[in-house]
C-alpha positions in Angstrom: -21.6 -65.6 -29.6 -22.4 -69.2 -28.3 -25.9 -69.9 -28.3 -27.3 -67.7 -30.8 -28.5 -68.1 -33.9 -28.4 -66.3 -37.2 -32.1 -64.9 -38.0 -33.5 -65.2 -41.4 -32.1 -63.0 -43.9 -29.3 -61.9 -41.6 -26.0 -61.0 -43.2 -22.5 -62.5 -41.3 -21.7 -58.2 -40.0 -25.1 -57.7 -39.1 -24.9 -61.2 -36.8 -21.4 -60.2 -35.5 -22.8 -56.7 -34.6 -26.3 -58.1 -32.8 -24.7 -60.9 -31.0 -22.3 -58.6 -30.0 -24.5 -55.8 -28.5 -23.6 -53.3 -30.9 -25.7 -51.2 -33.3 -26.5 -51.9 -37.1 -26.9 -49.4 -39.5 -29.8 -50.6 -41.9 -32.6 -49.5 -39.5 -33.5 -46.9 -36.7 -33.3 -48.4 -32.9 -36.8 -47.4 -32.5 -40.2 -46.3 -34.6 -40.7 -43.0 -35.6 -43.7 -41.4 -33.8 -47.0 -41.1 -35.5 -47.6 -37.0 -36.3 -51.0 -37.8 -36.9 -52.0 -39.8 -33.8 -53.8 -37.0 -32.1 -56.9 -36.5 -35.1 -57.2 -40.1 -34.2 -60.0 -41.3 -31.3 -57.3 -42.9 -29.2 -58.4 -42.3 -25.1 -54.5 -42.9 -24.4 -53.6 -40.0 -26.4 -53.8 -36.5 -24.6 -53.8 -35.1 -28.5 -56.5 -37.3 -29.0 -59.5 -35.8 -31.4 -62.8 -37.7 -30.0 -65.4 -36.9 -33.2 -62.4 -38.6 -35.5 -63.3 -42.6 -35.3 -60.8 -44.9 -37.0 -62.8 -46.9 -39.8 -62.7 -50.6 -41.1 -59.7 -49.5 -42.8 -57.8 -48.3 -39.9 -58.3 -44.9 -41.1 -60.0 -41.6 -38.9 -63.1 -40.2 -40.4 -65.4 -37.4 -39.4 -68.4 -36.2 -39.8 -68.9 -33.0 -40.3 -72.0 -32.4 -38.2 -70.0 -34.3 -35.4 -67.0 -31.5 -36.4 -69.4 -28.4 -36.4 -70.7 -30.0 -32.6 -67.0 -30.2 -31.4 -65.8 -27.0 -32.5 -69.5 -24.6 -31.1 -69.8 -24.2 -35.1 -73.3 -24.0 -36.8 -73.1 -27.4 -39.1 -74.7 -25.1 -42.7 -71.1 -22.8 -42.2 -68.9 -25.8 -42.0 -70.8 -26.9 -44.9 -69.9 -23.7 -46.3 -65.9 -24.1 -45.7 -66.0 -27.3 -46.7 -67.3 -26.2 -50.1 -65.1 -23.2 -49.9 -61.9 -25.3 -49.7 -62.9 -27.2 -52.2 -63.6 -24.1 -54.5 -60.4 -22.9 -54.0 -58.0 -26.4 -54.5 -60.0 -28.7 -56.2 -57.3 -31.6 -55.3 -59.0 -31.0 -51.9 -62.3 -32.7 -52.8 -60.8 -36.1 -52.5 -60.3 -35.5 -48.6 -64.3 -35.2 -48.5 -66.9 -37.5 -49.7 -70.8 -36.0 -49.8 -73.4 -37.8 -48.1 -76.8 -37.5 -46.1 -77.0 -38.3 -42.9 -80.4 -38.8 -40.7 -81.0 -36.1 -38.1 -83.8 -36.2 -35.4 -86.8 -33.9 -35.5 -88.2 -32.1 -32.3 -91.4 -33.7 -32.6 -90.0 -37.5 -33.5 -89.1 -38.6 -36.9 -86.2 -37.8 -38.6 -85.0 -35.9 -42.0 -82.5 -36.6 -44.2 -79.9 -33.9 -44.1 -76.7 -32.9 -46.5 -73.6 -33.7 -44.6 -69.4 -34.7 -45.5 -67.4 -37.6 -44.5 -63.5 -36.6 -44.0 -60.5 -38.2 -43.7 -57.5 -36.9 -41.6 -56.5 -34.7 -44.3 -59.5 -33.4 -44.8 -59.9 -32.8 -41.1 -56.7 -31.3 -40.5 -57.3 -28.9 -43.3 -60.4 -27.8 -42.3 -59.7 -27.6 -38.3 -56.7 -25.4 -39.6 -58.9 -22.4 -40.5 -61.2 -22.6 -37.7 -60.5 -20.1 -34.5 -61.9 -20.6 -30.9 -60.0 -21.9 -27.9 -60.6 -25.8 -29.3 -59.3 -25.0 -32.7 -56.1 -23.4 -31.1 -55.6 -26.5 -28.8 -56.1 -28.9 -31.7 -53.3 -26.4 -33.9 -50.9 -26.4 -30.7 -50.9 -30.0 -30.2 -50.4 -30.9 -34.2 -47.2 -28.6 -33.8 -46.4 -30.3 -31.1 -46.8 -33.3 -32.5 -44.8 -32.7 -35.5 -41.8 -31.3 -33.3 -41.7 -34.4 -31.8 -41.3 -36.1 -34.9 -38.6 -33.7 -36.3 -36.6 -34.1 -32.9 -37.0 -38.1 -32.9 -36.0 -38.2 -37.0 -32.7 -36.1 -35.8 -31.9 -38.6 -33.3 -32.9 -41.6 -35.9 -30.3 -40.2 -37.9 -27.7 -40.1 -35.7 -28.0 -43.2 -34.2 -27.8 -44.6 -37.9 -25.1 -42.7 -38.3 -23.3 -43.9 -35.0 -24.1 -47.4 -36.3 -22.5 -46.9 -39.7 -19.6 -46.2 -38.5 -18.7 -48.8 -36.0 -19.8 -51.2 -39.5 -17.2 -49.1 -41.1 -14.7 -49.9 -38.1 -15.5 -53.8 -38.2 -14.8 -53.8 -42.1 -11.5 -51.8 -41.5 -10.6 -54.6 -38.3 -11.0 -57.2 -40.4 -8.7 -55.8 -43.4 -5.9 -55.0 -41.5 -6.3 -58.1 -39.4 -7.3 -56.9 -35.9 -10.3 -59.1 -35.9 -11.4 -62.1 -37.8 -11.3 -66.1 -37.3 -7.3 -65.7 -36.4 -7.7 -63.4 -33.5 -9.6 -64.4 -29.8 -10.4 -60.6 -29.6 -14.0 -59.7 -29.4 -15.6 -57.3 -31.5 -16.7 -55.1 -29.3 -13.5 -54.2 -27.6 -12.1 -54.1 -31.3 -15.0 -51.4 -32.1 -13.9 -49.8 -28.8 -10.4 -49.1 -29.7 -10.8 -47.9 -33.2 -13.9 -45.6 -32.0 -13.3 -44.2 -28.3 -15.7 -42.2 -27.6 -18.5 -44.0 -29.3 -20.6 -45.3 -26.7 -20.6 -42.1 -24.7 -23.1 -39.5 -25.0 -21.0 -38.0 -27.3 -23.3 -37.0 -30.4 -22.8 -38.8 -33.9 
């Protein structure tokens, strides 16, 4: 453990266990993915969604003339199931915010028309209800995307749960006196012996 230094914050198992190579148990290896990255305009993303633009805030928005061009939808029946959602769960009205928006006219000039901003919920639900081969690739790819979290979240867990346990071992060797100040053994072949096994691929 020569050479390292204790980070801020760190507790004496947590150093033993970094400096050491092994585990901790108080947070996943890795980041959870994002289930929402493909309604996001990100060109690295094959989910990506490219009418969706990420605000100041960090935030996707939509239009939804920009959604009724996507999808091959006339913009006055998005209108409509925007409305229609609405109608029917009123707590969906805070996904969409009214506004007017300035369209072009044939012969120059422009007009004022009625139009929605969305956020990603609002997006999602409305994309949800649409049909057409865009629609089912956009439902296909939030599945996917969501499987991908679930399967990730498993392995999260066991990997915390891997980690808790070879805490559990080094609190074990240092009550019954297999490791500590005393002993020259290292804490990893300590952690070894009391778990074979545990740095297979053996599953938590």
């Amino acid at each position: 453990m020569s050479g390292e230094k204790r980070r801020p914050g760190e507790t004496d198992l947590a150093f033993e266990l970094r400096t050491e190579g092994l585990p901790t148990p108080w947070k996943p290896s890795r980041a959870l993915p994002n289930p929402f990255a493909g309604v996001v305009n990100n060109p690295d993303d094959p989910t990506s969604i490219p009418i969706v633009r990420a605000g100041p805030d960090g935030k996707g928005r939509a239009s939804s003339r920009d959604v009724a061009a996507f999808f091959g939808k006339r913009h006055d029946n998005v209108l409509r199931d925007i409305e229609a959602l609405m109608a029917e769960a009123p707590a969906c009205a805070l996904n969409f915010e009214g506004t007017w928006e300035a369209v072009a006219m044939p012969r120059g000039g422009v007009r004022q028309e009625r139009a929605f901003l969305m956020n990603r919920d609002g997006f999602t639900l409305l994309a949800m209800g649409f049909t057409g081969k865009k629609a089912l690739k956009f439902k296909m790819d939030y599945i996917a995307a969501y499987s991908a979290l679930e399967a990730e979240a498993i392995e999260a867990r066991k990997r915390e749960a891997r980690a808790q346990r070879i805490a559990d071992a080094v609190a074990m060797a240092k009550a019954t006196g297999l490791y500590g100040d005393h002993t020259d053994a290292r804490l990893s072949d300590v952690v070894h012996r009391l778990l074979p096994g545990t740095f297979g691929n053996d599953p938590a």
